[in-house]
N, C-alpha and C positions, 0 to 999 in steps of 0.2 A: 504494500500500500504506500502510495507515495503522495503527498498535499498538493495541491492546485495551488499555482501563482495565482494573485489577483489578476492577473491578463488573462490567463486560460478560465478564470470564474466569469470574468467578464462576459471573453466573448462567448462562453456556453449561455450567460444569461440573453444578450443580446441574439442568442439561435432560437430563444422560444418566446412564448406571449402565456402570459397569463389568463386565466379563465373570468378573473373579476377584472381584467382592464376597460370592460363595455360597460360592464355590470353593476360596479361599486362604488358606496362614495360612505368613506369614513366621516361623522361630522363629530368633533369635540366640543361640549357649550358647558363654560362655566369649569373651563382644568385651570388651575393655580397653580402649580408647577410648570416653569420653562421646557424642566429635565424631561416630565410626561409630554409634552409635545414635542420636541425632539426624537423622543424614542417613538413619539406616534410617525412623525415625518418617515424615521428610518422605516419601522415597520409598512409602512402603506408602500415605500418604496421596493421594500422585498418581496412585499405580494402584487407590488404590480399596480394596484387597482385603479379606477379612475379619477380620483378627486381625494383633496382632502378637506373639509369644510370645518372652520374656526369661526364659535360664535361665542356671545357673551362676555365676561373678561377674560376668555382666552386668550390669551398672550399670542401676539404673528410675529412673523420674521421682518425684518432683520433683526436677529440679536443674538448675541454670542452666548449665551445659556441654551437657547434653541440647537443652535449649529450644532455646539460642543458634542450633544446625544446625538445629535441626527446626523453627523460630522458629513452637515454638505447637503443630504436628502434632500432640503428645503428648496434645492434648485435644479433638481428633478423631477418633483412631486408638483402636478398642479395642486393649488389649492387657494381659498378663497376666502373672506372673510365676509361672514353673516349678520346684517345688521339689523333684520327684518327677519325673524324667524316663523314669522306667520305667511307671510311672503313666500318664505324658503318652501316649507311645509307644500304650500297649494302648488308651488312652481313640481314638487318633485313628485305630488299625487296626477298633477296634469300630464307629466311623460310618462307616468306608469311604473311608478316606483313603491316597490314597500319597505314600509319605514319601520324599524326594529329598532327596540329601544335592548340595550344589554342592560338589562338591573332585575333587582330580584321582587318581586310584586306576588301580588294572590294569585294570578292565570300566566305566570313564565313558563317557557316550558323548558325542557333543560335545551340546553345549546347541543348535544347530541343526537337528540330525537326531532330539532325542528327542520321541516320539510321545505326547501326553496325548490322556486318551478324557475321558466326562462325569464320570468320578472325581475327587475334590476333592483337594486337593494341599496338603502341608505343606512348606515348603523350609526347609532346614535349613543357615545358615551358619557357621561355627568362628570360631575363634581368627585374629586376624591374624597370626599366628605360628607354631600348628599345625594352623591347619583343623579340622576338624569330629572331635571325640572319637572316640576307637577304640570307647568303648562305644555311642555314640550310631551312628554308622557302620554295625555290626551287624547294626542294626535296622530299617535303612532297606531300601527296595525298588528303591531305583537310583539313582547316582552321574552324576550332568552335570557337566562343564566347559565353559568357554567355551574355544572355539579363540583361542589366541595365537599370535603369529607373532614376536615380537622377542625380545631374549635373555636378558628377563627373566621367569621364568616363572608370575605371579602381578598380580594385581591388587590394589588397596585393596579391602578389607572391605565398604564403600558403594559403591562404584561396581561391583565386583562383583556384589553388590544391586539396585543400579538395571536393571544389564546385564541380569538373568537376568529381572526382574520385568517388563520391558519384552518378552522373549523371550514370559514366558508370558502375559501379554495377548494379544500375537499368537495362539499356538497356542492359547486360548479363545476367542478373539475368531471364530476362523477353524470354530472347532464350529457 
């Protein structure tokens, strides 16, 4: 077994397309952490997808807290900054999109067992402290959580992120 240069990871990533590059659009509303957006930046950029949507006082780039985690991402990765999130909402139910909130509620279902069809998908992450707005919540068309098993009941903001993003590669990948 021998490691890949970053040239040869490169250009094998630049040989293939992702299944959520048409499909996806990561929205962060209300992260307090620079570092959690940054590693969102990287992450959206590892899976490809097509967007990355910053609203609330989510922190945008430029800024060197960002970069640091995302070392660079931020200028690869479309993404946009939401200042109308009622707006945003109708805009992405009018192309046909379903909107999935990641947090844990009375009707989530686990992030395992939930079903995507050729619908494009917005996922919608909160607050490292209160998850995903009561108004934003609302509005969405279904709530996933990842199954936990230890006694603490919640994960980091980005690794969260990475978990679910990885999840739905799979269940596009698998269409």
């Amino acid at each position: 077994m021998k490691k890949l240069t970053t040239k040869q990871i490169l250009q094998k990533n630049l040989e293939s397309s992702s299944p959520l590059k048409d499909h996806f659009i990561l929205w962060l509303h209300d992260i307090r952490s620079l570092y959690n957006v940054g590693a969102a930046f990287r992450s959206a950029d590892a899976f490809g997808i097509k967007e990355l949507w910053l609203s609330g006082f989510t922190p945008v780039p430029p800024r060197a807290e960002i970069t640091k985690t995302a070392i660079g991402a931020e200028e690869y990765v479309i993404w946009r900054q939401i200042t109308d999130q009622e707006e945003a909402i109708q805009k992405l139910k009018s192309a046909g999109y379903t909107i999935v909130a990641l947090e844990q509620t009375d009707s989530s279902i686990p992030l395992d067992e939930y079903l995507v069809d050729n619908k494009p998908v917005c996922l919608i992450l909160g607050n490292e402290v209160t998850g995903v707005d009561k108004s934003l919540l609302a509005q969405t068309d279904a709530a996933v959580e990842i199954p936990q098993f230890g006694m603490k009941h919640s994960l980091n903001v980005a690794v969260a992120g990475g978990v679910a993003l990885y999840a739905f590669y799979e269940k596009f990948k698998a269409l």
